[in-house]
C-alpha positions as CSV (number, residue, x, y, z in Angstrom):
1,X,-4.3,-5.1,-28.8
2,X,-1.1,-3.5,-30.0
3,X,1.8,-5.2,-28.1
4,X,3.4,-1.7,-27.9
5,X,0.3,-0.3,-26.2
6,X,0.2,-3.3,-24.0
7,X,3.6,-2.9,-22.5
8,X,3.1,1.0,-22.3
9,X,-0.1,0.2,-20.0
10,X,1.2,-2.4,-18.3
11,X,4.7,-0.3,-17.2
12,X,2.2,2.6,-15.5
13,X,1.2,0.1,-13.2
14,X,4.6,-1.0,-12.2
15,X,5.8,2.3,-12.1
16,X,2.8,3.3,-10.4
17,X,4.4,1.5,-6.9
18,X,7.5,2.7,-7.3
19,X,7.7,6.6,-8.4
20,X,6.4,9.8,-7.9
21,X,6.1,12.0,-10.7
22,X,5.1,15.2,-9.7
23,X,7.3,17.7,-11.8
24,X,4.6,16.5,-14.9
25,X,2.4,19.2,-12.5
26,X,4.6,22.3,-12.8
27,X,2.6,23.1,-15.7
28,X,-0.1,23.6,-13.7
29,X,1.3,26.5,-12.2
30,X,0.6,30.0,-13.8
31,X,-0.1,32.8,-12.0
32,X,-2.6,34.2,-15.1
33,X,-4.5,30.9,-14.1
34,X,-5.9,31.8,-10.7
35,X,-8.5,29.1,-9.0
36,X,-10.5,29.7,-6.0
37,X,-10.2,26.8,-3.2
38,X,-13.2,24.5,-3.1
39,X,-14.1,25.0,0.9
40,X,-14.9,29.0,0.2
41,X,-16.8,28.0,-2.8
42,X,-20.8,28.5,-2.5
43,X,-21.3,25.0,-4.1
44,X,-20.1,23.4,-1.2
45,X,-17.4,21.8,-3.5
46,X,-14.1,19.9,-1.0
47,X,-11.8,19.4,-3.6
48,X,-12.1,21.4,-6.9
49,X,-10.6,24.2,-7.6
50,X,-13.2,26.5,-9.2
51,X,-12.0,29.1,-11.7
52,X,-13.0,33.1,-11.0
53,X,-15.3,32.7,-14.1
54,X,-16.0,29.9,-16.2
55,X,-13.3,29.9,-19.4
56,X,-14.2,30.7,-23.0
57,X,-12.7,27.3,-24.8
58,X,-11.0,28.8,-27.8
59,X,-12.6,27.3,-31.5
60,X,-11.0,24.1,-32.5
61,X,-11.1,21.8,-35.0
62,X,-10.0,18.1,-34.3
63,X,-10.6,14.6,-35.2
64,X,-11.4,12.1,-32.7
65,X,-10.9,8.4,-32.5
66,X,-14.1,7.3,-34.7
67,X,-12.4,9.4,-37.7
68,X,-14.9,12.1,-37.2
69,X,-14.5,15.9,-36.7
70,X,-14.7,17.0,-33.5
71,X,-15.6,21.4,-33.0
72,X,-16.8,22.8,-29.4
73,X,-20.5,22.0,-30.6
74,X,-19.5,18.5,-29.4
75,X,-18.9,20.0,-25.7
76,X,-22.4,21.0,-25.5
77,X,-24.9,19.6,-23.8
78,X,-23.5,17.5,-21.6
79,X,-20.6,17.9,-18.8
80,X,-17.2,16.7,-19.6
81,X,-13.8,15.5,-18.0
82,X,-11.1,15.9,-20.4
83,X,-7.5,15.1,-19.4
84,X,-4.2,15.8,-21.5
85,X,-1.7,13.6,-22.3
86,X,-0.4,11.1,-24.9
87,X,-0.8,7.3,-25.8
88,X,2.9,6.8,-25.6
89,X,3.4,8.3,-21.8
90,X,4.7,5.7,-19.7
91,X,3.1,6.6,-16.5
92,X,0.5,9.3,-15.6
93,X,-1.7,8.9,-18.6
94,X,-2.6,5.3,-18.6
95,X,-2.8,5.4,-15.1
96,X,-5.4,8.5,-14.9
97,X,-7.6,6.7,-17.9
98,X,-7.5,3.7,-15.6
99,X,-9.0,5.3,-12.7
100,X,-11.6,7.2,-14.6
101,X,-12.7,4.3,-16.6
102,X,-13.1,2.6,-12.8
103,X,-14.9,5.0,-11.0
104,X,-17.0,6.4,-14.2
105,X,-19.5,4.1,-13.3
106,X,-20.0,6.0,-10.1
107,X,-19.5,9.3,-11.8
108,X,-22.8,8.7,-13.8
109,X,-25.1,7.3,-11.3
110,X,-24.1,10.4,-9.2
111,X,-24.7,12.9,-12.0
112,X,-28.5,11.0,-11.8
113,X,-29.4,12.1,-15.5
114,X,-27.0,14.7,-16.4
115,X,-24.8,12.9,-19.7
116,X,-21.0,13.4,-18.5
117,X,-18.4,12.2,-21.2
118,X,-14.3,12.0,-20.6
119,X,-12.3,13.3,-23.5
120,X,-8.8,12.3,-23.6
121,X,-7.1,15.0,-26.2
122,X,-3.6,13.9,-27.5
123,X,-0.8,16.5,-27.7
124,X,1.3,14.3,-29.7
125,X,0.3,13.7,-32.9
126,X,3.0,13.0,-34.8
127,X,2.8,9.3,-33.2
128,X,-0.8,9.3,-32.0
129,X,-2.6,8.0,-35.3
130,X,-6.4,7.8,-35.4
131,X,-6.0,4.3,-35.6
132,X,-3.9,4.1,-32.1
133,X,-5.8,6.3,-30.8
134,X,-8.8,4.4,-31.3
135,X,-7.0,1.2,-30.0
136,X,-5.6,3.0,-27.3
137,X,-9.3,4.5,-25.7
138,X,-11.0,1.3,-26.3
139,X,-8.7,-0.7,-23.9
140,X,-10.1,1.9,-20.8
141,X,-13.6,2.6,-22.5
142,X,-14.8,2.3,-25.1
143,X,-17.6,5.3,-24.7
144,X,-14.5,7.7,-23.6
145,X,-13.4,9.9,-26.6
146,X,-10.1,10.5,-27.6
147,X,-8.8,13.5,-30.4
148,X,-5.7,15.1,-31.5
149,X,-4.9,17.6,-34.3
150,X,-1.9,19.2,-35.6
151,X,0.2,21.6,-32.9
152,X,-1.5,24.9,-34.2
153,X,-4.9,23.7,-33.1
154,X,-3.7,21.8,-29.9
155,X,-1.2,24.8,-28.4
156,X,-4.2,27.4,-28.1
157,X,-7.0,25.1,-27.2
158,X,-4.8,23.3,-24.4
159,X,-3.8,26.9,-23.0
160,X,-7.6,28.4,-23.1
161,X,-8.5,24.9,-20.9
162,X,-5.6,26.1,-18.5
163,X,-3.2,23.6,-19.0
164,X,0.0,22.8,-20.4
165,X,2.1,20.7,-22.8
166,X,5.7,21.0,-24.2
167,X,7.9,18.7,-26.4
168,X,10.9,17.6,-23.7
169,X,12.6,15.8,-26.2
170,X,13.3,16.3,-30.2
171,X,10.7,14.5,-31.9
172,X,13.6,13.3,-34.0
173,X,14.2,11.2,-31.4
174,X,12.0,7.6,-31.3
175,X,11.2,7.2,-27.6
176,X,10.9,11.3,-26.5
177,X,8.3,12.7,-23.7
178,X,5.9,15.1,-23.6
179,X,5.9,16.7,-20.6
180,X,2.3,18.3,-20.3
181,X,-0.7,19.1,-17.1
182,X,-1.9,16.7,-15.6
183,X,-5.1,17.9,-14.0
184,X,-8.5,16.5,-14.9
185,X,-10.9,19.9,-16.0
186,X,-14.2,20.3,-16.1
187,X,-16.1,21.7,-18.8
188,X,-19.8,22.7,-18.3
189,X,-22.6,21.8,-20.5
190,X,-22.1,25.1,-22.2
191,X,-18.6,24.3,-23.5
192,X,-16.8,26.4,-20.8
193,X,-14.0,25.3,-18.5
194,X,-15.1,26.0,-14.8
195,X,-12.2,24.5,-12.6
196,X,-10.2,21.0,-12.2
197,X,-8.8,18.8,-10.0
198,X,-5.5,18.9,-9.2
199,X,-3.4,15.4,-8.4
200,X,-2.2,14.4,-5.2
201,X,1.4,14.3,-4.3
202,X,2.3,11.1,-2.2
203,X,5.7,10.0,-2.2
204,X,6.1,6.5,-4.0
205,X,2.7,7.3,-5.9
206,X,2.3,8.6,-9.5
207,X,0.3,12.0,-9.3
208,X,-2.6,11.6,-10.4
209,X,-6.8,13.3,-9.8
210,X,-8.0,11.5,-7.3
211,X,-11.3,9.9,-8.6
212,X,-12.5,9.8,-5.2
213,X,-12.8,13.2,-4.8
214,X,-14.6,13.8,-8.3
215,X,-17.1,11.5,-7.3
216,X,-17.4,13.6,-4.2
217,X,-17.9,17.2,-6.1
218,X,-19.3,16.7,-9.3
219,X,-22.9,16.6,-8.5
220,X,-22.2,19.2,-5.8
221,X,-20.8,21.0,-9.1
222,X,-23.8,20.2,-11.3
223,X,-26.7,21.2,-8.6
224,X,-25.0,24.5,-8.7
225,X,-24.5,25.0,-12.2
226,X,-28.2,24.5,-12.5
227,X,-29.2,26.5,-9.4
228,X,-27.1,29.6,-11.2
């Protein structure tokens, strides 16, 4: 593995003792992007936060990690956990890809046969090659996928999933962050955002979705998707 991704990985789980970062979650916040609390939810749902009505995903074009093309036909069919974020983040991302690549054993024999795929989409493409991208997913999982495209197909596609990134830092400068959501969102076999869960706040923790609890909801989630 690339020694740069190696060190990357390995400071989010030193950091991961030591600091909260919560303020990557202000993104989260927009009050066009109203979610309905999972106990008044008819699914039954505890912990995600369900959208008023599932979200149109606007048209994209990207390329994912195997150098192929990747539209919202590949959203279809199946149920998805897509996350946001960027190979070179110190903290949140690699420690988010490390808990889903744990618990996505679990995920799937809860779903029972219902295919359910995690998508890691890169907002940073000016660093986040094919090649490292491909490096990068294959350390967690090798059946997650991970994509990026240019900024004009990213800025529109993040917002319609209701989340967030920005650039913090010039790019001009070598080691800048991308601040950006950090929320794990559900997309239904139909290629629609429904809701997401939101990460947990503990002091001295990073903030991150709390696999736990989408172990909990997702087939609550799926029965009533195919009870609708």
């Amino acid at each position: 593995m690339n020694t740069t991704i190696k060190i990357v990985i390995g400071v989010a789980f030193l950091i991961g003792f030591g600091f909260s970062l919560s303020w990557y979650e202000t993104s989260d916040n927009h009050p066009n992007d109203r979610t309905q609390s999972a106990d008044t939810h008819p699914s039954g749902t505890q912990y995600m936060q369900w959208y008023p009505q599932p979200r149109k995903i606007s048209e994209f074009t990207l390329t994912n990690h195997k150098h192929m093309m990747m539209t919202n036909a590949d959203l279809n069919e199946q149920w998805t956990l897509a996350f946001v974020g960027y190979t070179y983040c110190p903290d949140i991302c690699p420690t988010t890809l490390a808990a889903l690549n744990q618990a996505y054993p679990m995920i799937i024999e809860k779903a029972q046969d219902d295919p359910i795929k995690v998508w890691f989409l890169s907002v940073d493409p000016k660093r986040d090659t094919i090649e490292r991208l491909a490096e990068y997913i294959g350390f967690f999982n090798p059946n997650f996928v991970a994509a990026t495209a240019e900024h004009k197909e990213l800025y529109p596609l993040v917002r319609s999933m209701g989340m967030m990134y920005s650039m913090s830092q010039s790019t001009d400068e070598p080691n800048y962050l991308v601040d950006h959501s950090g929320s794990v969102v559900v997309i239904n076999p139909l290629g629609q955002v429904i809701g997401r869960f939101k990460p947990n706040h503990a002091p001295g923790q990073i903030a991150i979705s709390d696999t736990e609890q989408i172990i909990a909801d997702l087939p609550k989630v799926i029965r009533f998707a195919a009870g609708q």
